[in-house]
N, C-alpha and C positions, 0 to 999 in steps of 0.2 A: 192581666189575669183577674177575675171576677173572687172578690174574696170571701163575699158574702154568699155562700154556696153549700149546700149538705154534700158531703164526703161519707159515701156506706164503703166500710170495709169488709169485703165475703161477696163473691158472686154467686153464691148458695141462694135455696128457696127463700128464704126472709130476706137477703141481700139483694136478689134480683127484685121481687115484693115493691123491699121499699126504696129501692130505686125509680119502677113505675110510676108507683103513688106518689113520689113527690117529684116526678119530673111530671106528671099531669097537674097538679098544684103550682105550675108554675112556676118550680125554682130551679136555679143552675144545678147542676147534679155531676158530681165525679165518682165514679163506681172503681174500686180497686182490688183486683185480685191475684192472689197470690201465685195460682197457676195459668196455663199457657190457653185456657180457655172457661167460662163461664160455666156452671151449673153442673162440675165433675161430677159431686155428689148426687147430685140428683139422675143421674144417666143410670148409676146402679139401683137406687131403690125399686121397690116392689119386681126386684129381679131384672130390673132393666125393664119393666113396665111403667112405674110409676104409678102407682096409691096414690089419686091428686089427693082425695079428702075420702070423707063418709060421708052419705048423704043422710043424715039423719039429723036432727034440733040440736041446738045449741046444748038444751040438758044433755041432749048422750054423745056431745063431743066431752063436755066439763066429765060427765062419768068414767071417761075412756081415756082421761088426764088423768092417773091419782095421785103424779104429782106436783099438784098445785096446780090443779087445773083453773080452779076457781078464780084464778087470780086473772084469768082470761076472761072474762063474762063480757067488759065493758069492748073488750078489744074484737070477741067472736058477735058481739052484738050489730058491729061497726061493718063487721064482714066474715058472714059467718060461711056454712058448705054448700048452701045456695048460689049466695054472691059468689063464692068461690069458682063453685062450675058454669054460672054467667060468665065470669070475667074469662076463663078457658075457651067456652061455647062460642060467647055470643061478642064477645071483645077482641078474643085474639086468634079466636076463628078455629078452633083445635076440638072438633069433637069429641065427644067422651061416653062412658056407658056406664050401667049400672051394673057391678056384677053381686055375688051371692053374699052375705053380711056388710051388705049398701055402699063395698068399698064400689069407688069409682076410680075408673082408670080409663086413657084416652084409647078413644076405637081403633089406634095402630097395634096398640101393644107396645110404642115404644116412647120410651122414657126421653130418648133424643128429640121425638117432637115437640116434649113440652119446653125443653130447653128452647131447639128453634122456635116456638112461639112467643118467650119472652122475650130472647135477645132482638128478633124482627122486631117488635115493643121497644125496646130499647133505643135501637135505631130510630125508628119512626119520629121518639121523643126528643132525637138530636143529644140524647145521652153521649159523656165522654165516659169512654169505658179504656182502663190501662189492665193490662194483664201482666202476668210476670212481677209483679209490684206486690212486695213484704213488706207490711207497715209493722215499724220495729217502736213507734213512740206516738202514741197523744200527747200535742202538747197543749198548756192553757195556759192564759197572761195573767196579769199580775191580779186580776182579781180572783181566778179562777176559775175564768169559765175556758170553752173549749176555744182555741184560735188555729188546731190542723191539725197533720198529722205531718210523722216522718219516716221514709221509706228505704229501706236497706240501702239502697244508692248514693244516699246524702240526701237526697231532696226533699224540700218543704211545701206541702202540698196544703193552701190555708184553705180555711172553713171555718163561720163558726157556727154547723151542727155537723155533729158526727153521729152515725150510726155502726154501733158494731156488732156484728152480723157473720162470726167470722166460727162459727160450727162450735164442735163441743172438741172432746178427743179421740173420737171414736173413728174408725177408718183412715188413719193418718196418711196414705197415699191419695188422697183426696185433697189435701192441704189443713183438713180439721187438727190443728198441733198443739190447739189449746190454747193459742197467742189472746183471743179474746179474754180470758180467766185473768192472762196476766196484766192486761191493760186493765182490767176493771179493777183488778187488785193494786198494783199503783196511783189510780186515783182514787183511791180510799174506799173501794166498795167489797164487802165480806162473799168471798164465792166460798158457797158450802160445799162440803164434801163429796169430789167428783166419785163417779162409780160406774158400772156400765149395765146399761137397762134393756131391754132384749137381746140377751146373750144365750148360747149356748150354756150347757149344763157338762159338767165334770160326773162321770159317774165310778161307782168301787167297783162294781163286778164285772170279774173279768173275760168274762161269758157276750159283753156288753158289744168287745169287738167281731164276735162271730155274728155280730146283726148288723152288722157296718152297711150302711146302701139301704137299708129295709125303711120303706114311708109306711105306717099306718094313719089309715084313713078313719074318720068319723069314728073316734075312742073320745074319751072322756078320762082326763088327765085332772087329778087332785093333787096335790102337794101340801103335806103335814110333816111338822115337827116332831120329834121323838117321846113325845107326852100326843103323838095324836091329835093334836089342835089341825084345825084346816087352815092352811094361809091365803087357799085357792082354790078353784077349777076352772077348767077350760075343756071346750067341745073343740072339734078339728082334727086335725092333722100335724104328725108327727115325726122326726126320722132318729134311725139312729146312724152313729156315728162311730169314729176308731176311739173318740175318746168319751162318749157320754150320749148325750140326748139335743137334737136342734129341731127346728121345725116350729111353723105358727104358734100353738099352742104350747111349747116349753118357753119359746122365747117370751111370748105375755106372763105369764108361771115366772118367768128369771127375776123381774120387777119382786115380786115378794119373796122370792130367795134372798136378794141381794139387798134387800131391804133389811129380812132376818138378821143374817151375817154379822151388817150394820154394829144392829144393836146387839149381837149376842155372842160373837167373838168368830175366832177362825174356825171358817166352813169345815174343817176335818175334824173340830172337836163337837161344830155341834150340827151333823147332817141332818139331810131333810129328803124325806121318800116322796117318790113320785109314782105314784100308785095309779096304773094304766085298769079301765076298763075296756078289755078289747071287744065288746057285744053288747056297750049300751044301751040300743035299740029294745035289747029283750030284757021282760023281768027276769030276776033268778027262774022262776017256774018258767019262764018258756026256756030258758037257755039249756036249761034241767030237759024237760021232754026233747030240746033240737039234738042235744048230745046223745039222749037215749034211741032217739031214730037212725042217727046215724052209728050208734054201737048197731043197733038190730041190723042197718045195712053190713058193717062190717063183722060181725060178729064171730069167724072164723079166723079173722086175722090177727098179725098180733097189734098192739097197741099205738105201736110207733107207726102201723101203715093206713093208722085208723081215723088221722084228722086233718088229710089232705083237703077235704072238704069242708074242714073249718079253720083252718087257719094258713098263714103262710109257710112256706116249706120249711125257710131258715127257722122257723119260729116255732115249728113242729118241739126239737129235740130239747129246748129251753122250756118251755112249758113243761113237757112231761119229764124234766130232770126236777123242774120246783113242784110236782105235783105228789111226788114221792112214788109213783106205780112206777113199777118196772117196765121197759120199752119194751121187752118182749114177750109179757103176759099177753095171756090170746082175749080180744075183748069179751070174750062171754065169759071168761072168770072173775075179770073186775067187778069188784062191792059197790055196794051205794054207796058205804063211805068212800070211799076211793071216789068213786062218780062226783061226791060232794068236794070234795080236793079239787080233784080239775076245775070243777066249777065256780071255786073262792079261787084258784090260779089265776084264771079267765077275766074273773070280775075285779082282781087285784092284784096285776101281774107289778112286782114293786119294782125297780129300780132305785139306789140310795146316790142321793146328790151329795160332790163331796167337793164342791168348788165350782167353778166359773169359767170359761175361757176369758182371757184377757181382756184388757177396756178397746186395742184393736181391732179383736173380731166384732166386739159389740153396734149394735146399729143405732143404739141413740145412748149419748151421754146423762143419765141422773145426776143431779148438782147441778150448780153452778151460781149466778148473779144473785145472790138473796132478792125476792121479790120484794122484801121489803121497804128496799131502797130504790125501787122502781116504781115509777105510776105508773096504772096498769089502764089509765086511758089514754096515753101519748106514749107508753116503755121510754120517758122521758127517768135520768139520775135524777134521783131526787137529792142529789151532791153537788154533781159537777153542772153546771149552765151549761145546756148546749150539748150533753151526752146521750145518748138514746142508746137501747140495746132490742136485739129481734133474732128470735131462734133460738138455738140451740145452746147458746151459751147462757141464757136463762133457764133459773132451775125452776123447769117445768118438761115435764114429759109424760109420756104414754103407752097405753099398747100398739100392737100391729090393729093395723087397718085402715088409713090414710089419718087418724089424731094426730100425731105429731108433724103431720106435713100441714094439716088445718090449721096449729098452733103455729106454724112459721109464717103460713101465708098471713095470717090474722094478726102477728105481732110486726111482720115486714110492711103492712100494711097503715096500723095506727102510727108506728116509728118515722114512716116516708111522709106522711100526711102531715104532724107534727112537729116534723124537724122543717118540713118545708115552709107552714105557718111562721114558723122563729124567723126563717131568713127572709121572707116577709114581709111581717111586721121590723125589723132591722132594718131593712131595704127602704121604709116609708119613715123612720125613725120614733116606730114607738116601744 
């Protein structure tokens, strides 16, 4: 058995990553994963599409990181959302497309192809790949560097570079259980406060379940604090739910909720409104004359049969309970004040966030590896000899739109490249 070999544990996006990269760098390479096949997690993202990346500059991946994106610069420089969709295109032969806000996603729609395009990669590299394999210990010799790992079976599997690549805590039927957190905290590395970052939202009103199923499309979603501060906004798309608020634009929005929280204590003492504009598109003054068109169309009717043509049905009878008119005032008696109601409703139909769904519904784990103790041109310890970290279990993350898959691919990438150098230079004796 070849001892001088990199060992990634997680068959995830950075796990697969930097598996590639250092089985093309020429080093023996053992891939270990906990479940019964490679890239679980990845099959579900972007709905079972798959978000490869954003096709945009390395500035507006770091912007679409806020947290701790920066600490990427040297790693997205090495291989940023270009290389990226090269390496899918023109390397591993998997098509891809542009769709609307530069995410890219492969031209099947499915997330299963990008997996089969790595593992066929894998193979090709004469990668050994174990599955079913729980690595329950790093272990390091007497000086302290890394000399393997050990696997719920008894078995000792040597290396001396490890990469650990083993997800955050988020989706736990995937195999993400948080085991990376605890290795890294065993050998001496600080993981900050886990939390969960694109998550659903908790909401009080209980009006909130009669919208259950309902998507609103292209609204513009703010979330402030109870002093009115802005923490955010987001354009997009929106749903609600039996327990609150999901959808593209709350789950980006979730990151400075749960940020707040953080610092300001439990979410029920100190909520945060999420103030929907359902007609962005128009000034007040146009939303003001489209209303008044459509009173003069309806104008015999009574109020509640009067906005079929503005809004959704469910959403009809919730508007005009927060509007304060009576649903069956006939619309040619309604005031301008009143008319003005409706129309600060429209432009700020509120919802109050009053918690979080769980870190398991969540799609990316916030926290994790303090960056500080990482190089963030090799995700080499800067502790342990011979330890590398890529993904999810570094606290670094992002919104929706293929960031946080660019941030694995780009950390699985300097990690494999890195660890594979060590074994290496070891190999030649320097």
């Amino acid at each position: 058995m070849d001892t001088a070999r990199v060992i990634v544990i997680g068959g995830g996006a950075a796990g697969l990553t930097a598996a590639i990269m250092g089985a093309r760098a020429g080093a023996p390479l053992l891939l270990l994963e906990k479940n019964d096949r490679l890239g679980k997690k990845l099959l579900i993202t972007g709905k079972g599409r798959c978000n490869v990346t954003n096709d945009t500059d390395i500035d507006g991946i770091i912007a679409n990181l806020p947290g701790n994106g920066r600490f990427l610069y040297s790693a997205l420089r090495a291989f940023d959302a270009r290389q990226t969709m090269r390496f899918f295109e023109e390397e591993l032969r998997l098509p891809l497309k542009v769709e609307r806000g530069n995410r890219v996603f492969p031209q099947s729609d499915r997330a299963a192809d990008v997996v089969d395009a790595m593992v066929r990669e894998l193979k090709r590299l004469k990668v050994e790949v174990l599955t079913r394999r729980t690595v329950t210990s790093i272990e390091r010799d007497a000086g302290g560097a890394v000399r393997g790992v050990r696997t719920s079976d008894g078995q000792f599997h040597p290396g001396v570079a490890v990469i650990v690549a083993t997800g955050g805590s988020t989706y736990p039927g995937t195999g993400s259980s948080g085991d990376g957190f605890r290795f890294a905290s065993e050998l001496g590395h600080t993981v900050t406060t886990l939390r969960p970052s694109l998550v659903p939202l908790i909401t009080a009103e209980p009006w909130v379940k009669d919208l259950q199923g309902l998507t609103l499309k292209n609204v513009q979603v703010t979330l402030r604090d109870k002093a009115g501060k802005k923490l955010g906004d987001e354009f997009g798309e929106m749903l609600f739910t039996h327990f609150g608020v999901s959808g593209p634009v709350i789950l980006s929005l979730s990151k400075h909720a749960t940020n707040y929280w953080e610092k300001s204590g439990a979410p029920e003492e100190h909520p945060l409104y999420v103030k929907i504009n359902l007609k962005p598109a128009l000034t007040p003054e146009q939303l003001d004359a489209r209303i008044q068109r459509d009173f003069a169309q309806f104008q015999r009717k009574q109020f509640k049969n009067a906005l079929g043509d503005l809004l959704p049905k469910s959403l009809i009878p919730i508007v005009i309970a927060l509007s304060g008119i009576s649903e069956d005032k006939f619309v040619h008696q309604i005031t301008k004040a009143e008319r003005r109601n409706l129309l600060e409703t429209l432009t700020a139909f509120t919802v109050t966030a009053t918690g979080h769904r769980p870190m398991s519904e969540a799609i990316v784990t916030a926290g994790g590896v303090d960056i500080r103790e990482i190089d963030p041109k090799t995700m080499a310890s800067k502790q342990t000899p011979g330890l590398f970290f890529a993904g999810e279990v570094v606290d670094v993350d992002g919104y929706t739109g293929g960031f946080n898959l660019q941030a694995a691919w780009s950390m699985g990438c300097a990690a494999g490249r890195a660890a594979a150098k060590l074994v290496k230079d070891q190999r030649r004796g320097l």
